[in-house]
NUPAKE-776910 format. One line per 2 residues: number of its first residue (from 0); their letters; for each residue z, y negated, x of N, C-alpha, C, CB. Coordinates in steps of 0.05 Angstrom, whole numbers, m for minus. Each point is the difference from the previous one (the first is absolute). Glycine has a CB too. Layout:
N
NUM = A = Z/Y/X/Z/Y/X/Z/Y/X/Z/Y/X; ...
***
This chain:
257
0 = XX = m1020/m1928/180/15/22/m12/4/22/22/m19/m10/m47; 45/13/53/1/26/20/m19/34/m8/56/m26/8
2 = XX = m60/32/9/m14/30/1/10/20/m20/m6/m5/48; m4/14/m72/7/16/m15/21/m8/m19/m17/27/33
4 = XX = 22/m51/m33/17/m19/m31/m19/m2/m23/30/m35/29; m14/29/m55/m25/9/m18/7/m21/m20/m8/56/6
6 = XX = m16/m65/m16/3/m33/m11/16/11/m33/m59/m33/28; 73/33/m45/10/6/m33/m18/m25/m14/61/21/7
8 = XX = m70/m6/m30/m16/m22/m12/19/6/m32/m62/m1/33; 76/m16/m38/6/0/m31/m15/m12/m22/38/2/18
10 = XX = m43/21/m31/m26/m15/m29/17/8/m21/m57/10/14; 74/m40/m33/10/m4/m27/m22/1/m12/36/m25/4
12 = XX = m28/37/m26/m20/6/m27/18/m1/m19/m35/31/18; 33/m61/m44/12/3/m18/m12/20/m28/16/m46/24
14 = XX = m3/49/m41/m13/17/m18/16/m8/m18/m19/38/22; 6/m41/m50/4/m12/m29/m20/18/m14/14/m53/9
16 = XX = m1/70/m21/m23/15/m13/m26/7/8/21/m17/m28; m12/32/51/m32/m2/10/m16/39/m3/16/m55/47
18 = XX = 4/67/m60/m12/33/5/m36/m1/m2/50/26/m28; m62/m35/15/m25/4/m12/m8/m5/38/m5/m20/m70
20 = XX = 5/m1/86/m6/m1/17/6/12/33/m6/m28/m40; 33/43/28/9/10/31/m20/20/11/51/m5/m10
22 = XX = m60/30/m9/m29/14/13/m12/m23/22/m16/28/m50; 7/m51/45/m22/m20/18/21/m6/24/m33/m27/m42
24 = XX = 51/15/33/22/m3/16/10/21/30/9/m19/m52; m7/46/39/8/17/18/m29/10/18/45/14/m34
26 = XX = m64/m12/21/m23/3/14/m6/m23/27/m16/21/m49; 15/m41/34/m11/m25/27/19/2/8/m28/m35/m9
28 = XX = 59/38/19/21/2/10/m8/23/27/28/m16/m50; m34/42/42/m1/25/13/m25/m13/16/21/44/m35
30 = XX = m42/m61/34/m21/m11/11/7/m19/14/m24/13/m30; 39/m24/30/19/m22/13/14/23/24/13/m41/m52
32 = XX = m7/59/56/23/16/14/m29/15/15/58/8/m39; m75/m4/26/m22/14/17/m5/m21/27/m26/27/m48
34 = XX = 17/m49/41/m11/m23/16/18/m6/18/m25/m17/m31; 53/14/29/25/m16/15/m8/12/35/48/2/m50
36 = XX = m47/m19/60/2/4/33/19/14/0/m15/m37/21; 19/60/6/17/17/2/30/m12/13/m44/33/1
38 = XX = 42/m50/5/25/m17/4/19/m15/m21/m27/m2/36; 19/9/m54/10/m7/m25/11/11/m30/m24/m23/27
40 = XX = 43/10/m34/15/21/m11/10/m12/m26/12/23/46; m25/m12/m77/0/m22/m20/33/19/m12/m71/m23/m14
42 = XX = 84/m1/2/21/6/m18/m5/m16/m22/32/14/32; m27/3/m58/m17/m10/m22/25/m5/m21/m50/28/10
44 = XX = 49/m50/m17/27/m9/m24/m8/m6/m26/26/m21/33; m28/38/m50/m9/0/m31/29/m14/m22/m37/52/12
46 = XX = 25/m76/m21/25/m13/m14/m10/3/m27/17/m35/34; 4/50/m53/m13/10/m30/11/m17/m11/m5/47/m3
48 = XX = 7/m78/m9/4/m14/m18/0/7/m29/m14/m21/33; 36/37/m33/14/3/m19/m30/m7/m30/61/m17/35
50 = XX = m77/50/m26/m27/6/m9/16/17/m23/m40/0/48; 29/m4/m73/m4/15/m25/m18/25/m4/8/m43/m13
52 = XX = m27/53/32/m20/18/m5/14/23/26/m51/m39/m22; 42/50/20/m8/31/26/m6/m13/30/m34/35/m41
54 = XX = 43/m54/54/m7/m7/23/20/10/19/m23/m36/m19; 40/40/15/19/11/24/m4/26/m7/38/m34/7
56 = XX = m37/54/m27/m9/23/3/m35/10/10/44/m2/m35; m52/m15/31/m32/7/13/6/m9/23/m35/m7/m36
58 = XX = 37/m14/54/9/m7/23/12/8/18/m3/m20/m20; 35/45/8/8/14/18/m23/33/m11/60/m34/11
60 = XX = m84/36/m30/m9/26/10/m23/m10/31/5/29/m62; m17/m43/46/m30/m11/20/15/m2/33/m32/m41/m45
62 = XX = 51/29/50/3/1/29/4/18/15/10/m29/m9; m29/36/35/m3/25/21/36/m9/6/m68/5/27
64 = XX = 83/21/m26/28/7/19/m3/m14/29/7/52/m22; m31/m47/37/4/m18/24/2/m21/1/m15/22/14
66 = XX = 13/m39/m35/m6/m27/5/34/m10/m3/m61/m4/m21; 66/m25/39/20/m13/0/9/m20/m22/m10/11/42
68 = XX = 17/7/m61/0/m23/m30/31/m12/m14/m46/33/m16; 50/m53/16/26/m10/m19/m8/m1/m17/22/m20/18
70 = XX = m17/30/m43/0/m2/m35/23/m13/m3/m21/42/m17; 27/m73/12/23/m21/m16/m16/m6/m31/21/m31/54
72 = XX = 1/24/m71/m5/m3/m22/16/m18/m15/m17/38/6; 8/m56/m15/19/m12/m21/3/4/m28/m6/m28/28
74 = XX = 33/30/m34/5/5/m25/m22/m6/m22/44/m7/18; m46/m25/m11/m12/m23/m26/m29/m1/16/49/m39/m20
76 = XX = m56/22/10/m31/m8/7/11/m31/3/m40/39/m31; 36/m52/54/12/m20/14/m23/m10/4/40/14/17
78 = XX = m59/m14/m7/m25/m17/17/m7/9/27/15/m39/m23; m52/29/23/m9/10/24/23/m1/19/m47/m14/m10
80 = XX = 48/m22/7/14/m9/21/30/15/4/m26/m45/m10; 39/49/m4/25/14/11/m1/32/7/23/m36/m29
82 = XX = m44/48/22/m7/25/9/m9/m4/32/m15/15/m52; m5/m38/56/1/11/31/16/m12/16/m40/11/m1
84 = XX = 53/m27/m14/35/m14/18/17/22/3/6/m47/m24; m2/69/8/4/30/7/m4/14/17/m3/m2/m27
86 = XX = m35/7/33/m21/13/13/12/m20/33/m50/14/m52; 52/m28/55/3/m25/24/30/13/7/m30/m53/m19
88 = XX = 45/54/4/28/11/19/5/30/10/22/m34/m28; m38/47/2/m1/29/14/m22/4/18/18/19/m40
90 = XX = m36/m39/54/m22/9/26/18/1/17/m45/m21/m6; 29/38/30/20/2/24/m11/m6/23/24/32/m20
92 = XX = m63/m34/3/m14/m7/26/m7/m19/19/m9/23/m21; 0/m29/41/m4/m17/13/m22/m25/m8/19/37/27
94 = XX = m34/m21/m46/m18/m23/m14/8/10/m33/m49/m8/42; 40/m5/m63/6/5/m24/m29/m12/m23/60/m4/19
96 = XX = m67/31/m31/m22/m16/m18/m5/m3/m21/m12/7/22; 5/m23/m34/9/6/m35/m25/12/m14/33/m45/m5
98 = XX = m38/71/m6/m26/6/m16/5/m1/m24/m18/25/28; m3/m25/m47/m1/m4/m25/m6/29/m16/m14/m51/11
100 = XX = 31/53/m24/m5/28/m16/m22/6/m10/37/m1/m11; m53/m16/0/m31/0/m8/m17/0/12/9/m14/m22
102 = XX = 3/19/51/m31/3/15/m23/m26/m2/7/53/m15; m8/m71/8/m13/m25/0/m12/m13/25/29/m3/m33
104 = XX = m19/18/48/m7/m2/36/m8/24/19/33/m34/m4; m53/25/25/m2/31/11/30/8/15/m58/m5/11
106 = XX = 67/26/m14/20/12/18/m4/m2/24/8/25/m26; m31/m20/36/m7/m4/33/1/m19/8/m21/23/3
108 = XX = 21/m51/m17/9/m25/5/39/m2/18/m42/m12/m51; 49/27/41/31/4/14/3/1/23/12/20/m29
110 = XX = m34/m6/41/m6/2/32/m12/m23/11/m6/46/m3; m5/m62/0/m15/m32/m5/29/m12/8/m42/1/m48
112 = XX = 57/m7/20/20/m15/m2/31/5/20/m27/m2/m49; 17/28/44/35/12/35/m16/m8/27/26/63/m19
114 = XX = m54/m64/20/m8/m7/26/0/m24/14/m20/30/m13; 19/m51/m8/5/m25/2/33/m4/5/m44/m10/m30
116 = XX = 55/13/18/38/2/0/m6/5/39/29/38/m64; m28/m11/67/m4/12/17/m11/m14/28/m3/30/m39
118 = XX = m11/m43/31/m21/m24/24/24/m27/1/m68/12/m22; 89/m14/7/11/m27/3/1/m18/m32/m21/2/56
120 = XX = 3/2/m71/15/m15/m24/24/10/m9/m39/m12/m15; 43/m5/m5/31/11/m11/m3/6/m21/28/m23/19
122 = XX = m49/12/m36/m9/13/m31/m37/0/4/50/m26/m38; m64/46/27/m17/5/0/m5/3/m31/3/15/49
124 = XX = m22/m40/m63/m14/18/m36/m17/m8/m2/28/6/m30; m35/20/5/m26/11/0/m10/m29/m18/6/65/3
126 = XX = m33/m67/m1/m22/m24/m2/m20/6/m17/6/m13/44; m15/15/m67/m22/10/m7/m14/m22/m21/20/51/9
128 = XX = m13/m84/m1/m18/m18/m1/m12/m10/13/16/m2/m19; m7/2/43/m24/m15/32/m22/9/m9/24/5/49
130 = XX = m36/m16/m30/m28/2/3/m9/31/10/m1/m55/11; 17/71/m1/m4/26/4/15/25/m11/m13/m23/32
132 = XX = 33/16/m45/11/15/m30/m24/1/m21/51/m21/5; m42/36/m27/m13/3/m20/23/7/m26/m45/14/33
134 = XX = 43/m23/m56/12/20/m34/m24/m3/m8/52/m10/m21; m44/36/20/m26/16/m17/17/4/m31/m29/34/49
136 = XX = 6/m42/m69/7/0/m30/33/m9/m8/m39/43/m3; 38/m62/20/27/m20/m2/m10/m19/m28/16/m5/63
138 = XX = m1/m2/m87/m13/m20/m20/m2/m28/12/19/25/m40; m35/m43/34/2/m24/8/26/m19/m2/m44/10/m8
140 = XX = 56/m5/m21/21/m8/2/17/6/17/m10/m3/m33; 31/25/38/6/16/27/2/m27/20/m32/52/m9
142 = XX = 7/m51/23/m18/m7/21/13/m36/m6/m53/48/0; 46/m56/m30/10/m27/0/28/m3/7/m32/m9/m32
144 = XX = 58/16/8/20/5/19/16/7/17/m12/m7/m16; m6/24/34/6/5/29/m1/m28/16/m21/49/m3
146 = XX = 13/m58/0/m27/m23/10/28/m29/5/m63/20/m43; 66/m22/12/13/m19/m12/24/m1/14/m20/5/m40
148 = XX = 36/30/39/28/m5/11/0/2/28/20/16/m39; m37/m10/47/m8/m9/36/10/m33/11/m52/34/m7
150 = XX = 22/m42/m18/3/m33/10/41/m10/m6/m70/m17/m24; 73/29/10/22/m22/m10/31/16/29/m21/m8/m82
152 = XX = 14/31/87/21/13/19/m13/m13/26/15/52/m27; m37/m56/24/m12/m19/29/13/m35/3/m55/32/m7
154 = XX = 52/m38/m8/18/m35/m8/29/6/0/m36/m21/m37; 49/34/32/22/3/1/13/8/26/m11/5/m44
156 = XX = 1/22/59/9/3/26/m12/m18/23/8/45/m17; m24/m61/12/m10/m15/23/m17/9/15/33/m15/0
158 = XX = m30/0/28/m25/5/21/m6/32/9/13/m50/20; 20/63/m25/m5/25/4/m13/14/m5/22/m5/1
160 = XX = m24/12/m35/m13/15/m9/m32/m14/m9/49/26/m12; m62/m40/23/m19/m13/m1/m25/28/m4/25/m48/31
162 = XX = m18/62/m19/m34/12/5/16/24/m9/m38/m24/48; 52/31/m60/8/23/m22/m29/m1/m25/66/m10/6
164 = XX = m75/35/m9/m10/0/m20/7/15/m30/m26/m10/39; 45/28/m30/14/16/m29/30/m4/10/m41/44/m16
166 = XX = 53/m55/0/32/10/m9/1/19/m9/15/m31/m8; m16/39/m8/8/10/m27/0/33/4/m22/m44/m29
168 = XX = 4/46/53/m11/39/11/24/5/11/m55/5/18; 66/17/m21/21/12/7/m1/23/19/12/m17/m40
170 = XX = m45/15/44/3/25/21/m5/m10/29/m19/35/m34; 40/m26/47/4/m21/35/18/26/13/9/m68/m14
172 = XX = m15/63/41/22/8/19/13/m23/18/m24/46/0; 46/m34/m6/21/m18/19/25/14/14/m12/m38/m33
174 = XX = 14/18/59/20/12/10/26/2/m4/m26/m6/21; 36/29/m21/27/19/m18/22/m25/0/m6/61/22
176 = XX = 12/m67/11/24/m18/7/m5/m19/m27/4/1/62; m23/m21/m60/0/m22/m15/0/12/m31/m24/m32/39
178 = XX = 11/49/m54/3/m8/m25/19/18/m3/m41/m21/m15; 62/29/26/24/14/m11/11/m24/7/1/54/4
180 = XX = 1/m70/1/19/m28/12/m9/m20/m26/m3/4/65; m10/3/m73/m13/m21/m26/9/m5/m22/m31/9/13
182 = XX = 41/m27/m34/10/m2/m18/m11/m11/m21/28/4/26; m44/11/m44/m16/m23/m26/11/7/m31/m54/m1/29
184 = XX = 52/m23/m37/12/4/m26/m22/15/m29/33/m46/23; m48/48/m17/m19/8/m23/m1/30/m5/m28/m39/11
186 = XX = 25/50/m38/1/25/m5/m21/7/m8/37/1/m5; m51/m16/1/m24/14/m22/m34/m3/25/31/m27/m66
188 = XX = m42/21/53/m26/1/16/m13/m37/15/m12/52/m40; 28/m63/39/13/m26/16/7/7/31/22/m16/m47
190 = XX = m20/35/49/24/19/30/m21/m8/22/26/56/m23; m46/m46/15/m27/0/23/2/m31/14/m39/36/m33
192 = XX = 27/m61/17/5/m11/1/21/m19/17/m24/26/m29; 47/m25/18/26/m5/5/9/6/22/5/4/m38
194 = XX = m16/25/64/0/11/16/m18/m15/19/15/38/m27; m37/m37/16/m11/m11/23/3/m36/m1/m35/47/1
196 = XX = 34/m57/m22/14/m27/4/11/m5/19/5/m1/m34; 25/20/33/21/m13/18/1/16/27/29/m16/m40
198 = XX = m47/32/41/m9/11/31/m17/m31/13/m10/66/m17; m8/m72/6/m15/m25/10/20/m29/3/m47/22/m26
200 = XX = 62/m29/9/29/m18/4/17/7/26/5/m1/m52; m4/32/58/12/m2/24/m9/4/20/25/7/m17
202 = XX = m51/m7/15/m18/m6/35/m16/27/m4/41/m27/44; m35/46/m55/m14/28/9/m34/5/7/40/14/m31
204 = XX = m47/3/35/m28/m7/19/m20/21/m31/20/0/79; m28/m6/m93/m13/11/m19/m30/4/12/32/m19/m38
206 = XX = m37/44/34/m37/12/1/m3/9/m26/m6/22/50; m29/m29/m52/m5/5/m22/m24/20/7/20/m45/m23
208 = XX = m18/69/2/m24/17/13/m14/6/m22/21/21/38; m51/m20/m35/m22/1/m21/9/30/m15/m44/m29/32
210 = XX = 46/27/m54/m1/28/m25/m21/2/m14/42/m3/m10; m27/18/m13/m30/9/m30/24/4/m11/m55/29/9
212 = XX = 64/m46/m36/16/m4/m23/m25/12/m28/37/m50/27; m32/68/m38/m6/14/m15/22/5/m30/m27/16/47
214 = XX = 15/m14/m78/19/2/m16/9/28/m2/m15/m39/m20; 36/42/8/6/40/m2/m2/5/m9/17/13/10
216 = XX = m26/17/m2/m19/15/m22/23/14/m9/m52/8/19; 77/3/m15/22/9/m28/19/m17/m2/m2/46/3
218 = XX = 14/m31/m33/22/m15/1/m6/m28/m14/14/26/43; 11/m41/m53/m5/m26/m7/10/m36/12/0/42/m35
220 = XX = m11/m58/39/21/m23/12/18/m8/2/m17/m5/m4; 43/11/12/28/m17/m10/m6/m27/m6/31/25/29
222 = XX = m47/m45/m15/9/m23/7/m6/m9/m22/m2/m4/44; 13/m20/m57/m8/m14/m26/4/m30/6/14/40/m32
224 = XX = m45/m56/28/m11/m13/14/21/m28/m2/m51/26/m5; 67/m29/m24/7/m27/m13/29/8/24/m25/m11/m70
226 = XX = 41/30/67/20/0/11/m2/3/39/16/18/m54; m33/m12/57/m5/6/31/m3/m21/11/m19/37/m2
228 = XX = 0/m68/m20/m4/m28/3/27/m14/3/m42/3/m27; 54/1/9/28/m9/6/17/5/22/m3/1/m41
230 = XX = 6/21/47/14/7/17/m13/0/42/20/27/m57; m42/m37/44/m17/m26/31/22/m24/4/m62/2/m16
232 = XX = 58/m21/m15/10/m21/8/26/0/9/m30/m15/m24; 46/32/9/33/2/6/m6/4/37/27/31/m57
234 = XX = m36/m10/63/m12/4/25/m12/m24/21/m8/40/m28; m8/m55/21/m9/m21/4/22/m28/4/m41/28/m25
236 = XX = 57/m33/2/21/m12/4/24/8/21/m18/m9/m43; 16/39/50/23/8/19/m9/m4/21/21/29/m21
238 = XX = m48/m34/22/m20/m3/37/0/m28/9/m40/35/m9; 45/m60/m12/m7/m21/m4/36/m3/20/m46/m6/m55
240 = XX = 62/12/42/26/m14/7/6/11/35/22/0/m62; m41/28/58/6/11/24/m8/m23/32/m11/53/m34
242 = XX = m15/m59/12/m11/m15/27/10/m32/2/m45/33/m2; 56/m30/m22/16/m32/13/17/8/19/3/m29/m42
244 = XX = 15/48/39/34/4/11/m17/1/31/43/36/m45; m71/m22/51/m3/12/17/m10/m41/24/m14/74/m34
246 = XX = 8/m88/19/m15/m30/2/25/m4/7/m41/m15/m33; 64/15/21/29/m16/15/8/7/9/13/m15/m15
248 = XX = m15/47/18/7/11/34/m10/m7/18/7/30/m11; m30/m34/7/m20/m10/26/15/m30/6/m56/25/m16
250 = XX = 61/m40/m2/2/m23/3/18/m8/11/m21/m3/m27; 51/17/25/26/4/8/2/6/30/10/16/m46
252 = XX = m21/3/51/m12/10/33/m11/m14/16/m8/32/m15; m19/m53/m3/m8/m21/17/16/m17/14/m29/3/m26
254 = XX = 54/m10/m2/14/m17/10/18/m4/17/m12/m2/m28; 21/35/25/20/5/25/m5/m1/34/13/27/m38
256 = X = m52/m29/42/0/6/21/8/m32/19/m37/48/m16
***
């Protein structure tokens, strides 16, 4: 990096009804901006999914004036997934990260995850099943289908994603170029997923870095477990065809040489 250039870190944050939690939110945020190396420079993109409660009005009081913030909003309430397909076109930074409005993860983990980007991966996420992660008061269930839709996104993408241990976590940094270049079809909480799927289909260099996945203390869950299941496999089936097309490309190429 030349002398005195300054790295932009863009952190999407979707939001679906989340007022009860932005207090936690804006706090570990301002703690996040305390820590940042002085070479660095966060721009922050809040996507309001077309929220029913006080979240864009608490949201634009809680945020300090200095800070670099886009407030986008959608009309409707569309899905995780199409909220940070939003959050992804309005970054401008050179790395891009996705946090979770609930706080479910340490914030200081962001600096973890841009440092890795930063060193040469191309996606960096957070890990908090290895052997040096931790969830704390995660239910077992949880924990089972986490588990479950791992194995089955692991069989499906291949040798790639072999030593993936969570799909499904949505909190990662990656670099700006590639996932503004990215195209996935899922809207709902499938996205995570679906993202990193077809990052591993096209060669990308994935790090995985030890976390602490924790449940949230405000606020309530969007996700609803019967429909979030479904919308894996639709997911699952779009990874499946991916990696054939991606098997006869290879095969086509072989042949040409």
């Amino acid at each position: 990096m030349p002398p005195g250039s300054t790295h932009t870190v863009s952190v999407v944050v979707a939001m679906y009804n989340e007022e009860e939690s932005l207090p936690q939110l804006f706090e570990k945020l301002g703690t996040l901006h305390s820590l940042k190396p002085s070479d660095w420079r966060f721009d922050l993109v809040f996507v309001n999914d077309g929220s029913s409660d006080r979240t864009v009005e608490v949201a634009g009081r809680l945020k300090p004036s200095e800070w670099d913030v886009k407030m986008l909003s959608h009309s409707v309430n569309q899905g995780f997934g199409a909220a940070i397909r939003t959050g992804f076109a309005a970054a401008r930074g050179e790395i891009v990260v996705c946090y979770d409005a609930d706080c479910t993860y340490p914030v200081e983990d962001i600096i973890k995850l841009v440092r890795e980007v930063l060193a040469g991966a191309d996606v960096a996420t957070a890990d908090a099943f290895s052997n040096q992660g931790k969830n704390l008061r995660v239910p077992l269930w949880r924990r089972f289908l986490s588990n479950s839709n791992s194995w089955l996104y692991r069989l499906v993408v291949g040798p790639g994603g072999k030593d993936i241990q969570v799909y499904s976590c949505a909190f990662r940094a990656y670099r700006g170029d590639l996932v503004r270049a990215l195209r996935f079809r899922s809207n709902g909480f499938g996205a995570a997923s679906e993202i990193l799927g077809r990052l591993i289909l096209s060669g990308a260099r994935i790090v995985q870095v030890d976390s602490v996945l924790t449940t949230r203390e405000f606020g309530q869950s969007k996700m609803r477990v019967l429909k979030a299941t479904l919308e894996h496999f639709k997911v699952l089936w779009v990874l499946a065809k991916r990696q054939m097309e991606t098997r006869r490309e290879k095969t086509v190429a072989a042949g040409c040489r």
